[in-house]
Short mmCIF file of the C-alpha atoms (twelve columns), coordinates in Angstrom:
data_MODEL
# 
_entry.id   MODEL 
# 
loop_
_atom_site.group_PDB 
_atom_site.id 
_atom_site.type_symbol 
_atom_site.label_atom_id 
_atom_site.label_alt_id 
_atom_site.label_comp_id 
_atom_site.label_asym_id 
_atom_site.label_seq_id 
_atom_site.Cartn_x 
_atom_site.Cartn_y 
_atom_site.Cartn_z 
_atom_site.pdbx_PDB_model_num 
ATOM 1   C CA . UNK A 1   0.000   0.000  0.000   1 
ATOM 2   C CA . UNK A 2   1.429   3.584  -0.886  1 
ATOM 3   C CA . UNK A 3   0.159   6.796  0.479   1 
ATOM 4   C CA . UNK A 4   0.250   9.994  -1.526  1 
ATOM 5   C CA . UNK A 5   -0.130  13.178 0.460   1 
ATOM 6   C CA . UNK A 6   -1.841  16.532 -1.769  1 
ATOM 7   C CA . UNK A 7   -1.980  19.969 -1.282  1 
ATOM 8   C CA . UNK A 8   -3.025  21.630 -4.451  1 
ATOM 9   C CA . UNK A 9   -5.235  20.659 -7.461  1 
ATOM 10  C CA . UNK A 10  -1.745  20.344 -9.214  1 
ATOM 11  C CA . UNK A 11  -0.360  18.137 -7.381  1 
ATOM 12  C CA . UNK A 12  -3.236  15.802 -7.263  1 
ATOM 13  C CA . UNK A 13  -2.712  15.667 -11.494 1 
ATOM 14  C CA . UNK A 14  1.148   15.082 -10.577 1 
ATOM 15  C CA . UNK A 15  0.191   12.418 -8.287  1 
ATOM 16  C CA . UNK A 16  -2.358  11.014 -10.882 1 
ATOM 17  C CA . UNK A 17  0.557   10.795 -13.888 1 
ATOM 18  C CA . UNK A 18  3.386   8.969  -11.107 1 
ATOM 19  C CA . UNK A 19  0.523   6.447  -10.331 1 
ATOM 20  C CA . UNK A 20  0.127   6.048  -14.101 1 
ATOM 21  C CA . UNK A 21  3.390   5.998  -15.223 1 
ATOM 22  C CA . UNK A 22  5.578   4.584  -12.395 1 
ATOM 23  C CA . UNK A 23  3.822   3.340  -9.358  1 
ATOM 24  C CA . UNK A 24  0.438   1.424  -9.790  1 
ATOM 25  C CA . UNK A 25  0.432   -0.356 -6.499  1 
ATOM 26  C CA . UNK A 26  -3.043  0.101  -4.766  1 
ATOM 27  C CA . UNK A 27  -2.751  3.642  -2.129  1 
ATOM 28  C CA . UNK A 28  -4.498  5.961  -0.385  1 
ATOM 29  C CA . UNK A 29  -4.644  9.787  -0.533  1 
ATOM 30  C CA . UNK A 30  -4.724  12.111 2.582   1 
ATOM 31  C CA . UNK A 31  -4.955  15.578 1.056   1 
ATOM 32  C CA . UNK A 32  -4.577  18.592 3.596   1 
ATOM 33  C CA . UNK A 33  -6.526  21.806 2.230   1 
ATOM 34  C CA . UNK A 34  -6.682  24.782 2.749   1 
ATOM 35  C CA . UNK A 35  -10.984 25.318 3.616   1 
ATOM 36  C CA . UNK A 36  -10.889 28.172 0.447   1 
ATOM 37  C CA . UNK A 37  -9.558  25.779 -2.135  1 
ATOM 38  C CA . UNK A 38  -12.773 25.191 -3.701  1 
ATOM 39  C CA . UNK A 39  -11.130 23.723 -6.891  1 
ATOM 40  C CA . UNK A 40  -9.391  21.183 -4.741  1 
ATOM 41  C CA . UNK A 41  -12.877 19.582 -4.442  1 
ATOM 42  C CA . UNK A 42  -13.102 18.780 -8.127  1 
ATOM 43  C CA . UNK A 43  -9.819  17.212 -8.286  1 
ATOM 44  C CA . UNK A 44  -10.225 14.918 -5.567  1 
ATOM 45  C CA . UNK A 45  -13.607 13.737 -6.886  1 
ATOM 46  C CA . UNK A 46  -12.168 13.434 -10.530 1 
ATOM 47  C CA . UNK A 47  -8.621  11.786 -8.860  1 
ATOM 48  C CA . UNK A 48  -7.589  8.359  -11.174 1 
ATOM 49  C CA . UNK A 49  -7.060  6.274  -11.018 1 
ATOM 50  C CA . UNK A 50  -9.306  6.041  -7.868  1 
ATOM 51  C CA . UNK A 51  -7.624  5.848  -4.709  1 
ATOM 52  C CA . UNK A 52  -8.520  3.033  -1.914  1 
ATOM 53  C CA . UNK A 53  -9.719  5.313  0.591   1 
ATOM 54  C CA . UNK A 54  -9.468  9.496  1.002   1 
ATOM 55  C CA . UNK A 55  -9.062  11.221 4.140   1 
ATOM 56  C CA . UNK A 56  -9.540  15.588 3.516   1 
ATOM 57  C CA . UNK A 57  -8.082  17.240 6.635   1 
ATOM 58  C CA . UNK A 58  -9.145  21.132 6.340   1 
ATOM 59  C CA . UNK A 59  -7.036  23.889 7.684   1 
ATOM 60  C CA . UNK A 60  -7.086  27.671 7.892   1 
ATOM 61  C CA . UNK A 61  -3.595  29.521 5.894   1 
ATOM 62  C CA . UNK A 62  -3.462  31.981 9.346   1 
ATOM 63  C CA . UNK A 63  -5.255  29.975 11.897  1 
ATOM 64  C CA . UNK A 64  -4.259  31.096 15.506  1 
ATOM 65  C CA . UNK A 65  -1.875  28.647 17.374  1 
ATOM 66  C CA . UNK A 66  -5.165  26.837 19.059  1 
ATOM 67  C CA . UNK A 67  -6.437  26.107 15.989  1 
ATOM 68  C CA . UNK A 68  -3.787  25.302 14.379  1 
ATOM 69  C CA . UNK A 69  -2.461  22.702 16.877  1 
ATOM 70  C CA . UNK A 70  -5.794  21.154 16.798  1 
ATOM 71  C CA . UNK A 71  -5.384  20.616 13.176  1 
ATOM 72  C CA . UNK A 72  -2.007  19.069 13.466  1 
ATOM 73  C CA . UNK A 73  -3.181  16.495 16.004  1 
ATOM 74  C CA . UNK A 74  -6.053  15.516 13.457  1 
ATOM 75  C CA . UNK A 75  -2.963  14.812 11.215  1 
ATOM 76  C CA . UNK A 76  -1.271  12.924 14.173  1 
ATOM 77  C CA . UNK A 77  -4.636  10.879 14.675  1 
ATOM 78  C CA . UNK A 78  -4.602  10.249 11.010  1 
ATOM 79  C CA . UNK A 79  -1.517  9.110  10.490  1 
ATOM 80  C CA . UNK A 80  -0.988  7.121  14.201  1 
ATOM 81  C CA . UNK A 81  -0.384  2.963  13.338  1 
ATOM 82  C CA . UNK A 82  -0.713  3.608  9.879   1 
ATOM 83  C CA . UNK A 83  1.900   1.565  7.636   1 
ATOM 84  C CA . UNK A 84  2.792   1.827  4.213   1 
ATOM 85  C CA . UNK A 85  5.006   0.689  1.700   1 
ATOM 86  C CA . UNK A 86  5.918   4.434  -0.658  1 
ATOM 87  C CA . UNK A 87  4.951   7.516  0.872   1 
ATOM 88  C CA . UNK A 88  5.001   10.807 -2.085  1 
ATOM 89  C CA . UNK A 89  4.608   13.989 -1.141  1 
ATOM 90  C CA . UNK A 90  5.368   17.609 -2.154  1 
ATOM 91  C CA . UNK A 91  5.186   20.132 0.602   1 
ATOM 92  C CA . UNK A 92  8.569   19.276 2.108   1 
ATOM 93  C CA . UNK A 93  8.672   22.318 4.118   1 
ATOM 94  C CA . UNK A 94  4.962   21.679 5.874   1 
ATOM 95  C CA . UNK A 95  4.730   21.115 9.541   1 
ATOM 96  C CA . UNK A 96  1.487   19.427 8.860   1 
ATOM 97  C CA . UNK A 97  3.629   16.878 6.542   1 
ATOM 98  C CA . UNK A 98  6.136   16.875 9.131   1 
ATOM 99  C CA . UNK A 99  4.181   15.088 11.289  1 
ATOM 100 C CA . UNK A 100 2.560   12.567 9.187   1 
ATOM 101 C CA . UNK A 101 6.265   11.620 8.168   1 
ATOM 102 C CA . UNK A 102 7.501   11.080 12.102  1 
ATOM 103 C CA . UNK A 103 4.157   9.571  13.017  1 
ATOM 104 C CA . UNK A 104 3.367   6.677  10.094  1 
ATOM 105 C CA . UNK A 105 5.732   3.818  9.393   1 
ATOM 106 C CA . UNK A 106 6.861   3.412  5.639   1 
ATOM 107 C CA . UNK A 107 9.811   2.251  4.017   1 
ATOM 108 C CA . UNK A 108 10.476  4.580  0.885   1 
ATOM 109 C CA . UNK A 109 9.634   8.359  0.477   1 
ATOM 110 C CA . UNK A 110 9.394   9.850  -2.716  1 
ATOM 111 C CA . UNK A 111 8.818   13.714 -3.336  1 
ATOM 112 C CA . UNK A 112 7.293   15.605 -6.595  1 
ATOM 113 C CA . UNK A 113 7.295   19.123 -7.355  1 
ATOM 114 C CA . UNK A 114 5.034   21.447 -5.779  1 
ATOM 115 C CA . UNK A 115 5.289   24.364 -8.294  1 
ATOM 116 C CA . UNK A 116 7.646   26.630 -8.995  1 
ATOM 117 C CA . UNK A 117 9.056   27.056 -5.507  1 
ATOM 118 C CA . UNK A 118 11.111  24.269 -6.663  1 
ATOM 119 C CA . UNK A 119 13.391  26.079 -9.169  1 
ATOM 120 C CA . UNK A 120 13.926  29.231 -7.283  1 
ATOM 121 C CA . UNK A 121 17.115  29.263 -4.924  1 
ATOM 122 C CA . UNK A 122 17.388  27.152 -2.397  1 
ATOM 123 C CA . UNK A 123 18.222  30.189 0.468   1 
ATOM 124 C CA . UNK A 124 14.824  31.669 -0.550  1 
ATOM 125 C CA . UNK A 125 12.916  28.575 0.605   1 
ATOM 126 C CA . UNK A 126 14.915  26.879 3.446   1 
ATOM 127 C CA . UNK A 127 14.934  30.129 5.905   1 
ATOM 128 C CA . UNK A 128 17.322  29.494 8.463   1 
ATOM 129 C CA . UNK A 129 16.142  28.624 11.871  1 
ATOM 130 C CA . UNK A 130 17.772  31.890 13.562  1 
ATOM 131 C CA . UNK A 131 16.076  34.550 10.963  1 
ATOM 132 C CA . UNK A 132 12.563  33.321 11.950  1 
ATOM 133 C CA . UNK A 133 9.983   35.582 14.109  1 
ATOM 134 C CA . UNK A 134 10.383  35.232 18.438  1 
ATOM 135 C CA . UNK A 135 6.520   33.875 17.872  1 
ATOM 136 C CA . UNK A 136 7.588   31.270 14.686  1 
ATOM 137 C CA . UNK A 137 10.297  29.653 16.939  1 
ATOM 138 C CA . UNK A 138 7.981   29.099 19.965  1 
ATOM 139 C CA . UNK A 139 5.091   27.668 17.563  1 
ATOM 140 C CA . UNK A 140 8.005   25.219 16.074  1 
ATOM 141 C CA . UNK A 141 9.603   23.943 19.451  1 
ATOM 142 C CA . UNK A 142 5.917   23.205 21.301  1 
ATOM 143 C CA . UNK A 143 5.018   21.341 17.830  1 
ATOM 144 C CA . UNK A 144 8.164   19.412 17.980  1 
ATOM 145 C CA . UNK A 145 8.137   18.870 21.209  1 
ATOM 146 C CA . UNK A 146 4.335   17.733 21.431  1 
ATOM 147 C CA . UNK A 147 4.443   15.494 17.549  1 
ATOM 148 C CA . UNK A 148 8.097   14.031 18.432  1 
ATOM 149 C CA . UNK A 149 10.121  15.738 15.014  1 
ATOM 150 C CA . UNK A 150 13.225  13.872 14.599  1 
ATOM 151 C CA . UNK A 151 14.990  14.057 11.350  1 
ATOM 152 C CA . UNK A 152 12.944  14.861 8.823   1 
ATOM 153 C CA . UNK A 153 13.749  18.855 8.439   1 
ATOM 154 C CA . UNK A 154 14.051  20.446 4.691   1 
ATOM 155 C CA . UNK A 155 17.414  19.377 4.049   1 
ATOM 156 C CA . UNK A 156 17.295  15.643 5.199   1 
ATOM 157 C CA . UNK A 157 14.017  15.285 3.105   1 
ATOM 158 C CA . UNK A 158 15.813  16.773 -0.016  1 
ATOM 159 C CA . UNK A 159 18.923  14.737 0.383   1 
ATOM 160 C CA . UNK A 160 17.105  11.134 0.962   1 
ATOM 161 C CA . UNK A 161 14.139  11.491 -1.429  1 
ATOM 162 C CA . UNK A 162 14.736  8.482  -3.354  1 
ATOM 163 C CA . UNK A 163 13.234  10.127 -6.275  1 
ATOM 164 C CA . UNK A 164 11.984  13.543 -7.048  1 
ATOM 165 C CA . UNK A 165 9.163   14.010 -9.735  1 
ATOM 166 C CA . UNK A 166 9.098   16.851 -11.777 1 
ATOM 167 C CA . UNK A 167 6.984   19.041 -13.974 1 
ATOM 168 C CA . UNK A 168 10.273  21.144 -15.159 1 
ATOM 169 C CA . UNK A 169 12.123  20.101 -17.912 1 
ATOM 170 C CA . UNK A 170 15.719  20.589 -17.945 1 
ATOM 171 C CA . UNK A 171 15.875  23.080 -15.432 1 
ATOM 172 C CA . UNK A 172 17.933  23.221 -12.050 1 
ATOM 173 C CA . UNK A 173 15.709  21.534 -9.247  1 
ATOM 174 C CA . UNK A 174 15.902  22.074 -5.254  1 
ATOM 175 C CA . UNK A 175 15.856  18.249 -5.334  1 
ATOM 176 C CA . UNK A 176 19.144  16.615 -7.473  1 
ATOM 177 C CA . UNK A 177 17.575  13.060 -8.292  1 
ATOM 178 C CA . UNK A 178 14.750  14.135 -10.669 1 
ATOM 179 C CA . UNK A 179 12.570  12.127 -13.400 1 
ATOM 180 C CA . UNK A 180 10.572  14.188 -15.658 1 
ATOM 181 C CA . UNK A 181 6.781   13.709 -15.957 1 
ATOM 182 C CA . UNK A 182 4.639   15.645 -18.920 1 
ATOM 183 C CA . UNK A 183 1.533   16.426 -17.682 1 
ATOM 184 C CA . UNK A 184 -0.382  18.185 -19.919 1 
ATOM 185 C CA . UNK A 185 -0.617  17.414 -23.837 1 
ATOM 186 C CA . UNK A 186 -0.300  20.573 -25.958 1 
ATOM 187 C CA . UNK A 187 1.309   19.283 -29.079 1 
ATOM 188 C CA . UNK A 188 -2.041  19.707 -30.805 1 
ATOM 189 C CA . UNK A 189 -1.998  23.472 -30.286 1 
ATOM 190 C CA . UNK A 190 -0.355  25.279 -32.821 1 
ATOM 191 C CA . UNK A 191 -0.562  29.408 -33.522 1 
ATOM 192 C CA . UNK A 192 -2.637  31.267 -36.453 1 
ATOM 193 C CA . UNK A 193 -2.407  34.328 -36.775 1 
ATOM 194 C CA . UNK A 194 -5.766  37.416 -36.763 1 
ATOM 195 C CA . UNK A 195 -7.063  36.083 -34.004 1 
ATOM 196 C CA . UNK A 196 -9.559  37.641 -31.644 1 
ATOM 197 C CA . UNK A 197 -7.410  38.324 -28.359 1 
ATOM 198 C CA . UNK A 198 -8.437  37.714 -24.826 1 
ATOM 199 C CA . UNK A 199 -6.817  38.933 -21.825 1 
ATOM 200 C CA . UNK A 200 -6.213  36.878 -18.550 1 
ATOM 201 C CA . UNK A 201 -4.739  38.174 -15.143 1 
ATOM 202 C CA . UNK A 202 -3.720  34.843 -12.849 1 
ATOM 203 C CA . UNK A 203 -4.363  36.307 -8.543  1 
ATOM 204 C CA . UNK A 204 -1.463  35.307 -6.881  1 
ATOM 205 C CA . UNK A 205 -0.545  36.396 -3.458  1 
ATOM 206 C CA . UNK A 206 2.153   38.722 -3.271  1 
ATOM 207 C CA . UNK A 207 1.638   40.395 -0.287  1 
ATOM 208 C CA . UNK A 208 0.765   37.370 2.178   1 
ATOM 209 C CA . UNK A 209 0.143   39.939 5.313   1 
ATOM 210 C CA . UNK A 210 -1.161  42.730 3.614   1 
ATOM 211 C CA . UNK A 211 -3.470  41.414 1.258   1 
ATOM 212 C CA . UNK A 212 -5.139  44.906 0.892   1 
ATOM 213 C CA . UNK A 213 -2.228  45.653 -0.878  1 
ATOM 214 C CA . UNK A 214 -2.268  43.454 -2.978  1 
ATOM 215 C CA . UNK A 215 -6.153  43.871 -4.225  1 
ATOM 216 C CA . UNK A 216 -4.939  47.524 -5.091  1 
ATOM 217 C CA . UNK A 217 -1.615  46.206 -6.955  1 
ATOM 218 C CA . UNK A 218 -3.856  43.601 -9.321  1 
ATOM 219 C CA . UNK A 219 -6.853  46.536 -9.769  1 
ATOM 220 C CA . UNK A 220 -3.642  48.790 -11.216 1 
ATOM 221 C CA . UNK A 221 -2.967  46.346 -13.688 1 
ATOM 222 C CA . UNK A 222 -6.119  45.024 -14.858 1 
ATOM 223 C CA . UNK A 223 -6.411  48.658 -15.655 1 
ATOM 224 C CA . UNK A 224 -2.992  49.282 -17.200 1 
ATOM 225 C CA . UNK A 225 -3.572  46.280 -19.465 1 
ATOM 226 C CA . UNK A 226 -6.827  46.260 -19.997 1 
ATOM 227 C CA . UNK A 227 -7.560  42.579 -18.780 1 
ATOM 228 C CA . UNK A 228 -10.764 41.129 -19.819 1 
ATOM 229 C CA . UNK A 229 -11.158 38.168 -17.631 1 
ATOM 230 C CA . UNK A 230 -9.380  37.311 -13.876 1 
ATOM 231 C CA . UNK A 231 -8.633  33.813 -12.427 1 
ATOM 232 C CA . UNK A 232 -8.513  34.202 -8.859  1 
ATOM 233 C CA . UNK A 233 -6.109  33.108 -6.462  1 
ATOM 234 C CA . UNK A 234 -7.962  30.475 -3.836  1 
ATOM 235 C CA . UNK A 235 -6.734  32.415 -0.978  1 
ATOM 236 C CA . UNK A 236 -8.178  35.632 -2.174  1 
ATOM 237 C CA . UNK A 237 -10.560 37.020 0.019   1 
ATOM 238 C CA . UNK A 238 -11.139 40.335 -2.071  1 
ATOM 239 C CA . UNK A 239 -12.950 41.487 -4.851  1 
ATOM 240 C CA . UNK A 240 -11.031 42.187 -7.889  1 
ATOM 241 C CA . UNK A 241 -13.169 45.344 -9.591  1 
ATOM 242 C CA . UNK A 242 -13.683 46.431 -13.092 1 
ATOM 243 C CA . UNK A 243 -12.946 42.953 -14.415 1 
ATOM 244 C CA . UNK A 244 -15.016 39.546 -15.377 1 
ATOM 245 C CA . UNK A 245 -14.153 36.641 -13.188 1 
ATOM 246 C CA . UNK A 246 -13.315 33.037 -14.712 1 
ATOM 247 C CA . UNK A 247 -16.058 31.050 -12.811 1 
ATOM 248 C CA . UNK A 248 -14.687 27.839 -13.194 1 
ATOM 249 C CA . UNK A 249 -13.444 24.332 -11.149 1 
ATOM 250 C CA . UNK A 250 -10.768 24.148 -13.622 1 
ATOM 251 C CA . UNK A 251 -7.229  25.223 -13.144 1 
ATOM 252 C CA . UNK A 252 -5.953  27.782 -15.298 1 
ATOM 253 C CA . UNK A 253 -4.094  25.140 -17.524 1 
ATOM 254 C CA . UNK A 254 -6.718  22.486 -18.006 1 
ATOM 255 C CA . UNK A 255 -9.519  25.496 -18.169 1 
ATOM 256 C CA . UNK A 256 -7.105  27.141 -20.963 1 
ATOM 257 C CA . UNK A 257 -6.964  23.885 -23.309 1 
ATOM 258 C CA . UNK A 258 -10.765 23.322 -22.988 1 
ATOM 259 C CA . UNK A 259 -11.391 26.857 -24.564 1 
ATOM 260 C CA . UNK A 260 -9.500  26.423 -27.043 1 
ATOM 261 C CA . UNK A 261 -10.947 23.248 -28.287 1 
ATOM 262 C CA . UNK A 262 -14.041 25.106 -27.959 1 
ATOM 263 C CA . UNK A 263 -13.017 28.041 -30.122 1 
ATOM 264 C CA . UNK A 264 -9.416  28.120 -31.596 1 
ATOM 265 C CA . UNK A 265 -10.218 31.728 -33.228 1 
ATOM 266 C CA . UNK A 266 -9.175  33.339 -29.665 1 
ATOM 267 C CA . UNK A 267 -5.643  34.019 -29.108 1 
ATOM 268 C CA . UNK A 268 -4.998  34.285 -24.948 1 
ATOM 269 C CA . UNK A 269 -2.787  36.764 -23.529 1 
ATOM 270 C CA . UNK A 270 -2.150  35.607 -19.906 1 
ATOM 271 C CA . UNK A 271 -0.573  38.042 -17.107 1 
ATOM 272 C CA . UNK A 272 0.671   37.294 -13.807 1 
ATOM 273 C CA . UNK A 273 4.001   37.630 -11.718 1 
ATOM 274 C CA . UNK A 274 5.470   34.446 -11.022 1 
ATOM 275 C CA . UNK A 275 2.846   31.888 -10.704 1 
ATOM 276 C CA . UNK A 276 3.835   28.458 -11.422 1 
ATOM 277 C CA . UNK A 277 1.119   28.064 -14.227 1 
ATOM 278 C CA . UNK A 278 3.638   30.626 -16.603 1 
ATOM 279 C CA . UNK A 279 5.719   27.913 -16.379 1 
ATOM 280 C CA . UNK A 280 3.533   24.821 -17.244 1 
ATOM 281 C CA . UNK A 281 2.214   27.089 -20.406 1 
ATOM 282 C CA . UNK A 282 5.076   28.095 -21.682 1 
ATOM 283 C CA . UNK A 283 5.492   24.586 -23.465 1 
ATOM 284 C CA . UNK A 284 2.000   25.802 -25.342 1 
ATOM 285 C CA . UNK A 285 3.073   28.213 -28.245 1 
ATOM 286 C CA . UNK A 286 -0.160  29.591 -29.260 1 
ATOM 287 C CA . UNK A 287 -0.214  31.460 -25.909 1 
ATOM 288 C CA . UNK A 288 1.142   35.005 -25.654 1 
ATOM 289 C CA . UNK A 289 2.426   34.728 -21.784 1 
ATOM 290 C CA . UNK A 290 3.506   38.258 -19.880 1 
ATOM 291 C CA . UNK A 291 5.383   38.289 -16.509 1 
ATOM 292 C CA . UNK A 292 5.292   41.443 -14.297 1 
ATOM 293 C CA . UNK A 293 8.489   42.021 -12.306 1 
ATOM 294 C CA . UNK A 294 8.057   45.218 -10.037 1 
ATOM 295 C CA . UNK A 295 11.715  45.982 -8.866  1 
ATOM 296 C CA . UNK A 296 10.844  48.481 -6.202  1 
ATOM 297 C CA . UNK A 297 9.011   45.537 -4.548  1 
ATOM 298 C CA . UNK A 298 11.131  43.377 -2.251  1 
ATOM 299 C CA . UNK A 299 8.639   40.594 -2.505  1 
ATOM 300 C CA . UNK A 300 9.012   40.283 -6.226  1 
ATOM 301 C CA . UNK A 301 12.483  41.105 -6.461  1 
ATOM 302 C CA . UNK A 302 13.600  38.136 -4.663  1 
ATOM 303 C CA . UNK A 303 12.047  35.617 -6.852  1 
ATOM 304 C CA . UNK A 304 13.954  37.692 -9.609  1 
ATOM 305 C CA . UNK A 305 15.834  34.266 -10.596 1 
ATOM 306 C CA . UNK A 306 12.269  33.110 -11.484 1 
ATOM 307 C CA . UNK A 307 12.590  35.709 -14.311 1 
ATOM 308 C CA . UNK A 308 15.242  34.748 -15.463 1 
ATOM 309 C CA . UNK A 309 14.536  31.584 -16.099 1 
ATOM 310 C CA . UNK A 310 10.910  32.829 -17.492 1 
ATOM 311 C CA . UNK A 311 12.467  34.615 -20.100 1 
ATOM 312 C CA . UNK A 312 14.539  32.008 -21.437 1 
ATOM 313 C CA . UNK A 313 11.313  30.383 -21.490 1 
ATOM 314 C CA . UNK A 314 10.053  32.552 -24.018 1 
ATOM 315 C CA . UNK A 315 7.850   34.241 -21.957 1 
ATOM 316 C CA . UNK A 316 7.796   38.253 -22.013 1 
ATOM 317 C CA . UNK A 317 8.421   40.153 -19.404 1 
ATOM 318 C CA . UNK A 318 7.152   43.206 -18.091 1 
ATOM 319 C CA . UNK A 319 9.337   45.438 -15.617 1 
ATOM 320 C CA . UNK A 320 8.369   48.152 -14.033 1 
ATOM 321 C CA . UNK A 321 10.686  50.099 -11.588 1 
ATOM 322 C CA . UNK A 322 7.905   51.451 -9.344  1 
ATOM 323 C CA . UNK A 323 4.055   50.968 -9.933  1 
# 
C-alpha cells in the first residue's frame, strides 16, 4: 500500500501521472486543504485512477496557534499505526507533513514538485532557523516537542528522497535526483495568426500579510492592461473590480486547453508575476504569456531568478521600476 499526500489541485494531477506511469500499487490519498480551495474539491472527486480510501483534513492559511495545533493532532490521529510501503509527497517544508512523516511507518519516500518554488534558490525557501519571528520559533519547538520531530527537516528530506518528480524540464531543481513527468498534452496546439485576443490576469498572493495591498496592486494592472477576464487566487478574500471573473473548477491550464478546443479563433494573452502556471504554459506556443516584475518591490524582487529563467522560457516580461 502507498500513500500519496496533496496539497493543491496540481499536485493531485502530478500524483495522478506517477501512479500512471511509475507506481500502480493500490494507495491511499490524505490531502490537507486549505478550507478556500474550492477547486481542490473537483480534483479529488475526478482523482484516477481512484484511490482506496481518502481522508480531507481542512485547515485555515493563518489559523491562531489553538487552531492550528488542533489541526495538526487531526494529522497525528490520522496518520498514528498507519503503515505503508511508498509515501510521495510535495510540501517538504509543511509542519502538517512533518508530522505525518515522524508519526506513520513506511519504508520509501518519494517527493514531486510542488510548483515553482522548486526552481527558485534554495536560500529563498529553506529560511534558516535563527532569521525566523520570536513567535515562529515558539510555535516550532511546542510542535516538535508535542508530535516528536526527529529528522525529517528540509534538508534531510531533499537529500534522501529516493526520487523527485518533476513538472520542469531541464531546469535546475531544489531536489538533485529528478525524473521528468509531462503532464499536460499541448502538441495539438499550434498558432494562427488574426485572431480575436483575450486577456487573462492569474491572482497570486504577493503580499501574504497585507493582502489589501495586494487587491490595489492587481486593480492597477487590470487597468494598465486592460484585462478582460481574472482567475482568482484560492486564498483571495477580495474582490477584484472592473474585471469579469473566470467562474470555473478548472485550473488555469486544463480550463485554458478546454477553450481552445471550444473556439481556436481566440488568441490568450495571460498576465501574472510568477505563478507556477507561466511555467507549465510556456510549453503551449499559441499562448502570448507576460510576466510582471516590479523591482521596487522586495517581494518580487527576490524571486527575480524566477525571471530569469521565465524569459529564457520565451515568456515576455514586463518590468516596471515602481508601480
Amino acid at each position: 500500500m502507498n500513500l500519496f499526500i496533496c496539497f493543491t489541485p496540481l499536485q493531485i494531477l502530478i500524483s495522478q501521472e506517477i501512479i500512471k506511469t511509475y507506481h500502480s500499487d493500490e494507495f491511499e490519498l490524505l490531502v490537507l486543504k486549505d478550507h478556500k480551495n474550492k477547486k481542490l474539491d473537483f480534483y479529488i472527486k475526478n482523482f484516477h485512477p481512484k484511490p482506496k480510501s481518502v481522508k480531507v483534513i481542512e485547515f485555515k492559511q493563518f489559523a491562531n496557534i489553538i487552531e492550528r495545533m488542533k489541526i495538526n493532532f487531526s494529522i497525528y490521529k490520522f496518520a498514528k499505526n498507519k503503515k505503508y510501503q511508498n509515501i510521495f509527497f510535495a510540501n517538504w517544508t509543511a509542519i502538517g507533513l512533518w508530522i505525518v512523516l515522524n508519526t506513520l511507518k513506511f519504508q520509501n519516500f518519494y517527493t514531486f514538485d510542488d510548483g515553482a518554488a522548486n526552481i527558485t534558490n534554495y536560500d529563498q525557501i529553506f529560511s534558516s532557523f535563527k532569521n525566523r519571528s520570536f513567535k515562529a520559533k515558539i510555535v516550532y519547538v511546542i510542535k516538535k516537542f508535542v508530535f516528536k520531530f526527529s529528522d525529517f527537516d528540509n534538508e534531510y528530506i531533499t537529500k534522501n528522497s529516493k526520487m523527485h518528480y518533476t513538472i520542469f524540464e531541464n531546469l535546475k531543481n531544489v531536489f538533485n535526483n529528478t525524473k521528468f513527468i509531462k503532464l499536460f498534452d499541448f502538441d495539438d496546439f499550434s498558432d494562427t495568426k488574426n485572431k480575436k485576443v483575450v486577456k487573462i490576469f492569474l491572482g497570486q498572493p504577493i503580499y501574504e500579510s497585507n493582502l489589501s495591498k495586494n487587491k490595489a496592486l492587481i486593480e492597477n494592472l487590470i487597468d494598465k492592461f486592460k484585462i478582460d477576464f481574472y482567475m482568482p487566487h484560492p486564498r483571495e478574500e477580495y474582490k477584484i473590480k472592473n474585471v469579469n471573473y473566470i467562474k470555473t473548477d478548472l485550473i488555469i491550464e486544463d480550463y485554458i486547453i478546454n477553450e481552445i478546443k471550444k473556439d481556436s479563433s481566440i488568441k490568450y494573452e495571460i498576465y501574472g508575476f510568477f505563478s507556477t502556471s507561466l511555467f507549465i504554459l510556456s510549453n503551449m506556443n499559441c499562448l502570448n504569456l507576460n510576466a510582471i516584475y516590479i523591482d521596487n518591490q522586495s517581494e518580487i524582487r527576490c524571486f527575480k531568478n524566477l525571471y530569469e529563467i521565465m524569459k529564457n522560457l520565451g515568456i515576455n516580461i514586463i518590468e516596471f521600476e515602481q508601480i
